[in-house]
C-alpha positions in Angstrom: 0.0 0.0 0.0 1.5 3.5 -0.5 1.2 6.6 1.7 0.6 10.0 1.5 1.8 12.1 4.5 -1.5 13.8 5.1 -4.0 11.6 3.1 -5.2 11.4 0.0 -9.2 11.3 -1.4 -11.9 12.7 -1.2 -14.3 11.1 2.1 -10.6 10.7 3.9 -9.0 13.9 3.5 -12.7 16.1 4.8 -12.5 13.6 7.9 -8.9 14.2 8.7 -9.6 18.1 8.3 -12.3 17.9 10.9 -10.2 15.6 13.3 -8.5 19.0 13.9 -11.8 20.6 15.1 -11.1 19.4 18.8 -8.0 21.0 19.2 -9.3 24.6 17.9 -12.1 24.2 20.5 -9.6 22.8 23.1 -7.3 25.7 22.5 -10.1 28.1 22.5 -11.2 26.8 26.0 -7.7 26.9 27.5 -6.6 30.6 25.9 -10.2 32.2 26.4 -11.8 33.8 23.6 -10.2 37.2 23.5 -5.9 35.8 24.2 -7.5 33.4 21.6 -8.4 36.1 18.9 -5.3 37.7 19.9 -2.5 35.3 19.5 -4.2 34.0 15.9 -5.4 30.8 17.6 -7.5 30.6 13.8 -4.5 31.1 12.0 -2.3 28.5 13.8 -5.3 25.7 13.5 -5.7 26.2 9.8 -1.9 26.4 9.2 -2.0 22.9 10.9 -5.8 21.4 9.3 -4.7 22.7 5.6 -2.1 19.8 5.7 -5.5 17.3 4.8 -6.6 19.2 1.6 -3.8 19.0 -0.4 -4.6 15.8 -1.9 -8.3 16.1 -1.8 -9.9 14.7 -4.7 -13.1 16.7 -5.0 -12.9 15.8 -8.9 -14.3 12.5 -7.4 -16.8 14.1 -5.8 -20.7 14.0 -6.9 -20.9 16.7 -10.0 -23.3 19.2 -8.2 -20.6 19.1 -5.3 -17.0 19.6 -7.2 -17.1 23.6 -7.2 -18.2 23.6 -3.6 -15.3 21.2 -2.4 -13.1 23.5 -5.0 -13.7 26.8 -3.3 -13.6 25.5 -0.1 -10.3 23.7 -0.8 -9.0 26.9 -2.0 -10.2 29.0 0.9 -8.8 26.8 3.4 -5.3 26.6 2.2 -5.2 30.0 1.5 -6.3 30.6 5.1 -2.8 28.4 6.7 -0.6 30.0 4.7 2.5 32.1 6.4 1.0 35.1 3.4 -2.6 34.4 2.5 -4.4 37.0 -0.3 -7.6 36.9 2.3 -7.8 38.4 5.1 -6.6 36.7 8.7 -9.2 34.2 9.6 -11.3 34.1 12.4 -12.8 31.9 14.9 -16.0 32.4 12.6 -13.8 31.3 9.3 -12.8 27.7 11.5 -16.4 27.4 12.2 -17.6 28.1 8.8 -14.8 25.5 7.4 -15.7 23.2 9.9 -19.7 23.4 9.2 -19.4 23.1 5.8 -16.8 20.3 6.3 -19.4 18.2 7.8 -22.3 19.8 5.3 -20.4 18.1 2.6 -20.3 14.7 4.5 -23.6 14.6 4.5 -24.5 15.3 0.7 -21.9 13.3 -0.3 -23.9 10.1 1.5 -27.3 11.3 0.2 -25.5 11.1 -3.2 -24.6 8.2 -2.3 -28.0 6.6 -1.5 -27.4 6.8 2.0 -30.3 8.3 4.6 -28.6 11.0 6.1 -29.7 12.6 9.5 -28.3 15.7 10.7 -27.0 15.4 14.3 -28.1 17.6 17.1 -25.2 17.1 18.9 -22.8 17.4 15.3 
């Protein structure tokens, strides 16, 4: 089997990205919302998350989902590197990446055929 050092596909690579989502609410919790804000607690988590897009295969994805994973793929790593051409991201940004992480979980089961629930406690 070969290896890729952060992952490679489609399915894989959004799970891997969202694995980071504990430790941006972990460092959050420790820092406090304002040191959090202030030290670029956003910025550190998605220099660390983009690592699990760069082999993400949204070409593989359901055709009504491939310019969605695109942007976001795009945004993301654009947000974790050391001189992005957006802005610095925010706690908001993580939570929007993270959200629409998991959004695109779920339409890529019900593509899929599989019945998808949304979770109250996601």
């Amino acid at each position: 089997m070969t290896q890729s050092e952060f992952g490679k596909g489609l399915v894989y690579c959004l799970g891997l990205f969202l694995a980071h989502e504990c430790k941006f609410e972990r460092e959050r919790h420790i820092m406090g919302e304002e040191q959090s804000k202030e030290v670029g607690v956003a910025f550190l988590w998605f220099n660390s998350a983009r690592d699990h897009l760069l082999e993400l295969e949204w070409q593989s994805a359901p055709k009504g989902l491939q310019g969605r994973l695109r942007k976001f793929q795009d945004k993301v790593l654009n947000w974790g590197r050391l001189f992005n051409t957006l802005n610095n991201p925010t706690d908001e940004d993580v939570f929007w990446a993270c959200q629409e992480a998991k959004d695109m979980l779920r339409l890529i089961d019900k593509a899929n055929g599989v019945s998808v629930v949304k979770g109250e406690w996601e």
